[in-house]
N, C-alpha and C positions, 0 to 999 in steps of 0.2 A: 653848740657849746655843751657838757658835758655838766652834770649838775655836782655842784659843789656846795660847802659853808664858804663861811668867811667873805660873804658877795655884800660887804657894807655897801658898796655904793649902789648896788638894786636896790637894796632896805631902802637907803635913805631916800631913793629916788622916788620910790614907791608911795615910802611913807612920810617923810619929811625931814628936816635937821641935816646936819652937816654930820661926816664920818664920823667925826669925832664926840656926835653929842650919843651916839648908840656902845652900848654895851651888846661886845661880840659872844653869844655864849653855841652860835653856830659848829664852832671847828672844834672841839677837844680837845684843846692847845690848855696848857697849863697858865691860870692867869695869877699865877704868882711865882714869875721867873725867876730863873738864877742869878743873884746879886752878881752881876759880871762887875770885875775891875776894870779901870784902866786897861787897852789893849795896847801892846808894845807898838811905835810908830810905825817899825819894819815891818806890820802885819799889813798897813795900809800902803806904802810906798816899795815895796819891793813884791817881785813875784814869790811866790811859794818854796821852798825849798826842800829839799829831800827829808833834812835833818828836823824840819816845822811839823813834818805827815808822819815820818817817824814817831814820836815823840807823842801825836794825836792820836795811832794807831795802837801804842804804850797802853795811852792810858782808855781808850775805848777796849782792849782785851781786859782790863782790868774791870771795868764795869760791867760787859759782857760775859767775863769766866768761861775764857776762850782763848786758846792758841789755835785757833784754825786761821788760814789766810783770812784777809780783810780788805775791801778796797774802801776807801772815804768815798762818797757821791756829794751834789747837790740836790740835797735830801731822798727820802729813801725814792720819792717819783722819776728822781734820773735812773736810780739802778729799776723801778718798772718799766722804764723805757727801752731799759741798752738788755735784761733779758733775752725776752723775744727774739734777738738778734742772735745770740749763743748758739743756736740750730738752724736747721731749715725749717720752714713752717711745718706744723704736722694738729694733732689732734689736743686739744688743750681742754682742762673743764675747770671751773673755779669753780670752790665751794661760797655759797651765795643766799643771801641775799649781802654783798659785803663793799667795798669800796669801787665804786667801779672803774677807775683808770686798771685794775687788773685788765679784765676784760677790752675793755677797748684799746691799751697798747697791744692787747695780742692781735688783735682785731686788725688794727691799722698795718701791723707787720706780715698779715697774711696765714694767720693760725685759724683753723674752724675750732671755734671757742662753744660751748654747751656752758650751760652754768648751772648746777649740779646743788641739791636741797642737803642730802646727808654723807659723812664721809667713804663710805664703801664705794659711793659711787664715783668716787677718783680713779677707780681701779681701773687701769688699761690705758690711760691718757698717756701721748708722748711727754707732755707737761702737763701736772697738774698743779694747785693755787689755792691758798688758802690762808686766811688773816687770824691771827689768835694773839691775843685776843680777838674775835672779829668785832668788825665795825659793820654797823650800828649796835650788834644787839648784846655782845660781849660776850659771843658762846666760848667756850672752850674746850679746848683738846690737852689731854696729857701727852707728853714727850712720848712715853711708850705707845702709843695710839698712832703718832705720826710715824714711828720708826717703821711699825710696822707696814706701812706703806711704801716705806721706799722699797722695797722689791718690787712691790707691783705697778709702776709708776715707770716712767722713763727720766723724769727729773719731777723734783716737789723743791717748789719753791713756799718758804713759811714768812710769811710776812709779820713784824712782830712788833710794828709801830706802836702798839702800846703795849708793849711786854717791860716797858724798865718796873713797875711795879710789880713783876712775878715773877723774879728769877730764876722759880723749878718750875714753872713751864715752861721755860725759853728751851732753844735747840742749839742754841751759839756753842755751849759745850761739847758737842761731834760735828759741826758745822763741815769741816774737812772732808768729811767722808763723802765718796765718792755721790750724783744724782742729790746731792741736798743744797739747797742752796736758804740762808737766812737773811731776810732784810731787818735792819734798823731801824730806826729814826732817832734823830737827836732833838729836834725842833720841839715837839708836841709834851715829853716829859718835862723839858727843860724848859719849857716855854718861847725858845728862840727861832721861832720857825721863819721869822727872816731871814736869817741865818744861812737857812740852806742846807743843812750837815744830814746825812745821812751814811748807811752804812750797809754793805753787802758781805756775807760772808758765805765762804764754800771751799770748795777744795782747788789747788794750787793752780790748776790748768784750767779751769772756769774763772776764775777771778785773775788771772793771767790775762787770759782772751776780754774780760768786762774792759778791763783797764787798758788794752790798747783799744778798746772804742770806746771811750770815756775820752783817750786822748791826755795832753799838759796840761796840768792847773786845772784840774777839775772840782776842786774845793777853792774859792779861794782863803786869803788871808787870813782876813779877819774870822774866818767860820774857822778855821784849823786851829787859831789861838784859842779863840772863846772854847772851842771843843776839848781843847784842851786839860784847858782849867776847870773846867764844870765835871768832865767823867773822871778828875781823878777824885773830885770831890765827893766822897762817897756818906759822908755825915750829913750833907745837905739833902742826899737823894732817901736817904731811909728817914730824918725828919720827916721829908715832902711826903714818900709813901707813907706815914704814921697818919697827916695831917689829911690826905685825901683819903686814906679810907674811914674817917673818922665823919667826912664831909659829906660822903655817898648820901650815906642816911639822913643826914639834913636837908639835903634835897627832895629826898623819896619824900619826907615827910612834909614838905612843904608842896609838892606836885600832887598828894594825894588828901590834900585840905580841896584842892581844887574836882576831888573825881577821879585824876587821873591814877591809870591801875601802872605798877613797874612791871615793863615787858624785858627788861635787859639794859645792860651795859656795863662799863670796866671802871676806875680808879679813875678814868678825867671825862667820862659822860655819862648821863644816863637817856636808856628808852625808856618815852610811856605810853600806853596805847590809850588815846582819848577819843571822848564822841567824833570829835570833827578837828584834823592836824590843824588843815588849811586857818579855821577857825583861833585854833588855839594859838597859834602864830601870828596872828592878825590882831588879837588881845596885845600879846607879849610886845607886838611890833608898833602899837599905840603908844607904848612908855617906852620908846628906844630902845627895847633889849629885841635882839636876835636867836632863832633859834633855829635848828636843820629840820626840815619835812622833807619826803620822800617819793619820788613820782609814779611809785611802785605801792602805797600804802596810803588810804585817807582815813589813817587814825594814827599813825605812830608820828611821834615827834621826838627828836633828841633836843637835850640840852647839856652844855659843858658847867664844869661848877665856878659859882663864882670866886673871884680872886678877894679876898678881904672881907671888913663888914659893911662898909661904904654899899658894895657889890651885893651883899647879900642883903641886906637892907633895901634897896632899890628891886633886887628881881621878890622879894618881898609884898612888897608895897603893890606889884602888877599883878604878882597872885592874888592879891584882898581886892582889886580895882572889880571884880564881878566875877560874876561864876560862870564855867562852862554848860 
């Protein structure tokens, strides 16, 4: 199995209580979602309709500041999946240390994958890969930085899962142009990662071919409503970004009462590189909160921020429970 966040039920099992008595700050998911309404019945009792994805695709170019083609997925990990599929297998490199379902959907499809430390070193790959914001450490690339790769490249795929809080580094705005290819997510800003919703954009004959291996009804209902309403809602998303970058540093400065030094991260996590992860996750995992460690690193640990003062108040109280 392939290492993730969000594995409540190892915590619990590991460490005690039921799912629900743990606070998840493993995944980077936004824990103070979008007030969803009421979703229209036909979202649950009828298939999907042209006129529903329409309407979704509206208003995610709106959010994104983009007319390039777009296809909806079940979250941005279907459009990692159905990729790799685009070509025949050839030479891939991801830039890394970053999420790893990159790598290992290419993997499983037959690409020799290299995972690559700095950007120049994309250069020559048939595909190459890379998360920007990335995950864990929140490096970043400017737009003009990536463009200039797409020459050298045979396709660059930019994955931008937590890009809704950086709109001028996004690449959604030339997404069309030919060898570019943009992922989404909808789940992680908006906090609805049950949901499912994600997003691929590119140019017309690449997102043409996704979508007939994607197949009917690849969103469903309920995801294409909610998605809806929340991207066209643009006064809730610049709130949210106001309020999370305002939250960064209350974390930093509560992770660095404990020692812990900030090694990185974006607007819904941070890294820090401490004495001992395994350790320090083992503290946090005493008082029910959750946190991502790294099989690659035995000092860095993430944490997503918390939702409310309930939330912050509790991962609090486990930061003062002793010292690293």
């Amino acid at each position: 199995m392939r290492d993730h966040g969000g594995n409540l039920d190892s915590a619990a099992a590991l460490f005690g209580g039921a799912v629900e008595d743990w606070l998840d700050l493993s995944t980077g998911i936004n824990r103070v979602p979008y007030p969803m309404p009421p979703l229209p019945a036909r979202a649950l009792t009828a298939l999907p309709d042209a006129a529903a994805e329409t309407r979704l695709l509206a208003a995610a170019r709106l959010a994104f500041r983009t007319e390039a083609p777009m296809l909806a997925v079940a979250g941005a990990q279907a459009a990692i999946q159905l990729v790799p599929r685009l070509t025949p297998p050839g030479r891939a490199r991801v830039l890394g240390p970053t999420y790893n379902e990159h790598a290992a959907s290419l993997r499983a499809a037959g690409w020799q994958v290299e995972e690559v430390s700095e950007l120049a070193a994309l250069e020559g790959a048939d595909l190459a890969v890379l998360v920007n914001p990335n995950n864990p450490d929140g490096r970043r690339h400017p737009p003009e930085a990536l463009r200039a790769h797409l020459p050298r490249v045979g396709r660059l795929l930019v994955d931008e899962s937590f890009g809704d809080p950086l709109p001028d580094l996004s690449l959604t705005p030339e997404a069309g142009v030919p060898g570019l290819l943009v992922l989404r997510s909808f789940g992680k800003f908006y906090g609805l990662a049950g949901l499912r919703l994600g997003f691929v954009l590119g140019n017309a004959e690449d997102i043409a071919a996704l979508a007939r291996m994607a197949g009917p009804w690849a969103v469903s209902g309920p995801a294409i409503a909610a998605g809806t309403v929340a991207l066209a809602d643009r006064d809730w998303a610049q709130t949210t970004t106001a309020r999370l970058e305002a939250e960064g540093p209350r974390l930093d400065a509560l992770a660095a009462r404990r020692g812990w030094r900030l090694a990185g991260g974006a607007h819904l996590f941070r890294l820090y590189d401490t004495p001992d992860a395994r350790a320090a996750q083992d503290q946090l995992a005493r008082a029910r909160i959750w946190s991502r460690i790294f099989p690659w690193s035995d000092r860095l640990i993430r944490l997503g921020l918390p939702g409310g003062e309930t939330e912050w108040a509790r991962l609090d109280a486990a930061f003062s429970a002793g010292t690293q």
